[in-house]
C-alpha positions as CSV (number, residue, x, y, z in Angstrom):
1,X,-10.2,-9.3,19.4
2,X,-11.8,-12.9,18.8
3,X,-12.1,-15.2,21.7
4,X,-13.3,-18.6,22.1
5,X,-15.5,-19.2,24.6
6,X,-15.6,-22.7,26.7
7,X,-17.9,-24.0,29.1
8,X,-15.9,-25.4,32.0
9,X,-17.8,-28.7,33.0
10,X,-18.6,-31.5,30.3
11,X,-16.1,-29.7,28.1
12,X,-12.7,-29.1,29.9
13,X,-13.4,-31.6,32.9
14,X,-15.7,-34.6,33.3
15,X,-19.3,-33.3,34.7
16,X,-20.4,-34.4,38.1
17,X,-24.1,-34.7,39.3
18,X,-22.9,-32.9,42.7
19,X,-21.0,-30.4,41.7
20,X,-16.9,-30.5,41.6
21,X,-16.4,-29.4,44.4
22,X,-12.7,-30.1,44.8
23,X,-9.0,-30.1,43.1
24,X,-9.5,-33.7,43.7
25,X,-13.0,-34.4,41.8
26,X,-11.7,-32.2,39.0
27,X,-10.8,-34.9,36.2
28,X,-9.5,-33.4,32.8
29,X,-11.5,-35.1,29.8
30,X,-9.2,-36.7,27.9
31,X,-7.7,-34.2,24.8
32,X,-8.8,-30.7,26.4
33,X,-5.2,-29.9,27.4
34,X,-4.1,-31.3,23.8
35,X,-6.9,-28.6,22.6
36,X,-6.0,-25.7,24.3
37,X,-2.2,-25.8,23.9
38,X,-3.7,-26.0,19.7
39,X,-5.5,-23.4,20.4
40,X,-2.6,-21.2,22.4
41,X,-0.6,-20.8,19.2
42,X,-3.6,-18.5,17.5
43,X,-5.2,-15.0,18.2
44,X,-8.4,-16.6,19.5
45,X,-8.6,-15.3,23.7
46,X,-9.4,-18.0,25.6
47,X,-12.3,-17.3,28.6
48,X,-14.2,-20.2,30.6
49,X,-17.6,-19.3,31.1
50,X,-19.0,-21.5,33.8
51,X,-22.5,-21.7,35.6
52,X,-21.5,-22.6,39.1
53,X,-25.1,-22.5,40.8
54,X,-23.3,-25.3,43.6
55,X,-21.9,-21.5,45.2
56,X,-25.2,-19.9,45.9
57,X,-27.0,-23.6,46.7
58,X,-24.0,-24.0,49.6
59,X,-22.6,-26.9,48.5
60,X,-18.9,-25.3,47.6
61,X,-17.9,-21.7,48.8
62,X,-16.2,-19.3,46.1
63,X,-12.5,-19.8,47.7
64,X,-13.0,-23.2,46.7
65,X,-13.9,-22.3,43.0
66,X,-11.2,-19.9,42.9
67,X,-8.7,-22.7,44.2
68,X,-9.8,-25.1,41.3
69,X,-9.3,-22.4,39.1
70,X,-6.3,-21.7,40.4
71,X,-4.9,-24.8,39.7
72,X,-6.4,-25.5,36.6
73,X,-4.5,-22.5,35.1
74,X,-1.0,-24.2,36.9
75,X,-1.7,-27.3,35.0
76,X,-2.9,-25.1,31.5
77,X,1.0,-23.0,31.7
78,X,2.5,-26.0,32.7
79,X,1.9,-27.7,29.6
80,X,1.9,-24.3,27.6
81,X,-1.6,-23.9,27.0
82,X,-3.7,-20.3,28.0
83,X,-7.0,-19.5,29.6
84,X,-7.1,-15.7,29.2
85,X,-10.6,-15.4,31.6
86,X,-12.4,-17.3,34.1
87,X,-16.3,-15.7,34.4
88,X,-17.9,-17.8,36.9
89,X,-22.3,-17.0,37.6
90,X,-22.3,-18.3,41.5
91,X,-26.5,-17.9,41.1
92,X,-29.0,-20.6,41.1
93,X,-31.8,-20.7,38.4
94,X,-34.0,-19.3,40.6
95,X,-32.4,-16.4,41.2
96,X,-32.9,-14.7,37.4
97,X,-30.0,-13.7,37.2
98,X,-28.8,-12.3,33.7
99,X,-24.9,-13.9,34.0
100,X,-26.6,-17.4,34.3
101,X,-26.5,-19.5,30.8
102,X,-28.8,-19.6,28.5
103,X,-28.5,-15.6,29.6
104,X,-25.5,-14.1,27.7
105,X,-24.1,-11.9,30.8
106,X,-21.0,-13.5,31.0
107,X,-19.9,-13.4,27.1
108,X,-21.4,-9.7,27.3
109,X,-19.2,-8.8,29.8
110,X,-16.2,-10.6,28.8
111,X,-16.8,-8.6,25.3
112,X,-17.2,-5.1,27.1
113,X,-13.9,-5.9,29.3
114,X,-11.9,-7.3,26.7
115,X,-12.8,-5.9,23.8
116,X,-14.3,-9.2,21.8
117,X,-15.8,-9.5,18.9
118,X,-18.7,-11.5,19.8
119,X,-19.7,-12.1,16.0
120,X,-16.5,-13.6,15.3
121,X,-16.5,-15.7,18.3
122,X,-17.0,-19.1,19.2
123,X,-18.9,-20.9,22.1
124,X,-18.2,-24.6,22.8
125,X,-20.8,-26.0,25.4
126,X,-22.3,-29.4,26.3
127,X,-25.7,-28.2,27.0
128,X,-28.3,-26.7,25.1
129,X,-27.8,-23.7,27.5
130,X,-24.5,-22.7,26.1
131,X,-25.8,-22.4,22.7
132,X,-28.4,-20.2,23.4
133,X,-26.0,-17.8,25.4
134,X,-23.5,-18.2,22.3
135,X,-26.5,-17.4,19.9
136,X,-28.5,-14.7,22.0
137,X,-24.5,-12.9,22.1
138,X,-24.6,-13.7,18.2
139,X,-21.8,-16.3,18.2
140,X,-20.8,-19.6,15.9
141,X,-21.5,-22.3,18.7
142,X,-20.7,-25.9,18.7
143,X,-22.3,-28.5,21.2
144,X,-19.8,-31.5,22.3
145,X,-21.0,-34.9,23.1
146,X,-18.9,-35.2,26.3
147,X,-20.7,-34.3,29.6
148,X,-24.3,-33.8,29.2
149,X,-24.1,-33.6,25.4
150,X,-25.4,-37.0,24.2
151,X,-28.6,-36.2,25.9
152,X,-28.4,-32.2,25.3
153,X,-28.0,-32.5,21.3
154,X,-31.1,-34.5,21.2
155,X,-32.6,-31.8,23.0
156,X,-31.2,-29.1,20.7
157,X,-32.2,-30.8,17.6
158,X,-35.9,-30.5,18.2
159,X,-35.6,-27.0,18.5
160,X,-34.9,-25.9,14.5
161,X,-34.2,-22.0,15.7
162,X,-30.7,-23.1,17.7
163,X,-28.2,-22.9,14.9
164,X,-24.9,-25.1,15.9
165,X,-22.4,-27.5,14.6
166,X,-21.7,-30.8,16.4
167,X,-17.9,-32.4,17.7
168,X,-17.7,-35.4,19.8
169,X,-15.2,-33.6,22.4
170,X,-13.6,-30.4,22.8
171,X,-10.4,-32.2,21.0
172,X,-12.8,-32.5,17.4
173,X,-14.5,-29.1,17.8
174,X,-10.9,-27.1,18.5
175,X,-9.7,-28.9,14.8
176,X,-12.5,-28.2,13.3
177,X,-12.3,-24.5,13.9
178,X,-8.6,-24.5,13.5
179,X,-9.6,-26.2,10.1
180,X,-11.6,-22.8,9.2
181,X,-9.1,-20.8,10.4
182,X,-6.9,-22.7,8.5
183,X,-4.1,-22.8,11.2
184,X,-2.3,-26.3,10.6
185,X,-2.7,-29.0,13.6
186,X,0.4,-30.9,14.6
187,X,-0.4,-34.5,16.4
188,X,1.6,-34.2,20.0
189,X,4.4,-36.5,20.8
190,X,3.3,-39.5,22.8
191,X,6.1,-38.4,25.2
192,X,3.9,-35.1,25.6
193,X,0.6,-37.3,27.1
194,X,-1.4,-35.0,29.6
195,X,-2.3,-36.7,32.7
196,X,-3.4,-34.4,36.5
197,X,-0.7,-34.1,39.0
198,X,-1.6,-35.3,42.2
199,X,-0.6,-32.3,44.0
200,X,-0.4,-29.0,42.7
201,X,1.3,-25.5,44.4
202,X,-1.2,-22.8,45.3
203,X,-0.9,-19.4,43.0
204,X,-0.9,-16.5,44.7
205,X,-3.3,-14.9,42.6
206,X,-6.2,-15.8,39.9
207,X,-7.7,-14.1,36.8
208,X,-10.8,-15.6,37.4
């Protein structure tokens, strides 16, 4: 199995200085449900691999994060996209952890559990933190310029050992991997434009 690994915020929904710390404050960038519903129809698994170090700091408690999660995958089947895995590293940087990005312990363990080929993987991030967890687990890695990107890729590019391709969102990175993979992309009807519900049902249940 291949799998295609996604930082959660600054790549799926807009980053926040203080944490999202709500269903409310989480805001979809625009064209991540467009590129997960793309990237539904291959063999790629889909896992978020999220830093989260607002847990462990006490500014959102993990029923909260599992809530947001929980409705984030409502509004991902609703439109018939996947996330196959949610890892979330509750720790702060302090704490030297090993599940904390720019540590790979998250894509390690998503590759013991699931059976991923991390070599024929992909990591999309929008810090220079995600690449070096996507190269240290030995995957292709792509920074977008959404989020903390603008700033991060001029980071990254001093450093000539960090290896990665660049995509303005997660919308231009998913087509240029499905490009490579050669699966064709279909535009989406205009009727089929992805906005957040206001109010979502809580799952019984999370994969997270």
């Amino acid at each position: 199995m291949r799998a295609l690994f996604l930082d959660r915020d600054g790549v799926i929904c807009e980053n926040r200085e203080d944490h999202v710390k709500s269903w409310a404050e989480f805001q979809f960038i625009p064209g991540a449900l467009w590129a997960l519903r793309q990237i539904a129809g291959t063999d790629l698994a889909v896992v978020v691999v999220t830093n989260q170090a607002g847990i462990n700091r006490g500014h959102i408690n993990p029923e909260t994060v599992t809530d947001i999660h929980m409705q984030l995958m409502t509004v991902v089947r609703r439109v018939g996209a996947r996330i196959d895995r949610i890892l979330v590293c509750p720790h702060r940087p302090d704490e030297a952890c090993s599940c904390r990005k720019p540590r790979p312990g998250m894509l390690l363990q998503a590759a013991s559990e699931m059976g991923i080929d991390l070599r024929q993987s992909y990591v999309i991030g929008d810090a220079v933190t995600d690449i070096q967890a996507g190269l240290a687990a030995g995957c292709k890695c792509t920074l977008v310029l959404t989020g903390r990107g603008m700033q991060q890729v001029k980071i990254a590019g001093q450093d000539a050992s960090l290896k990665f391709e660049r995509a303005f969102d997660l919308k231009h990175a998913v087509e240029t991997i499905l490009h490579l993979e050669s699966v064709r992309v279909s535009r989406p009807a205009a009727s089929r434009a992805i906005t957040r519900p206001l109010s979502l049902p809580t799952l019984p249940g999370h994969a997270s």
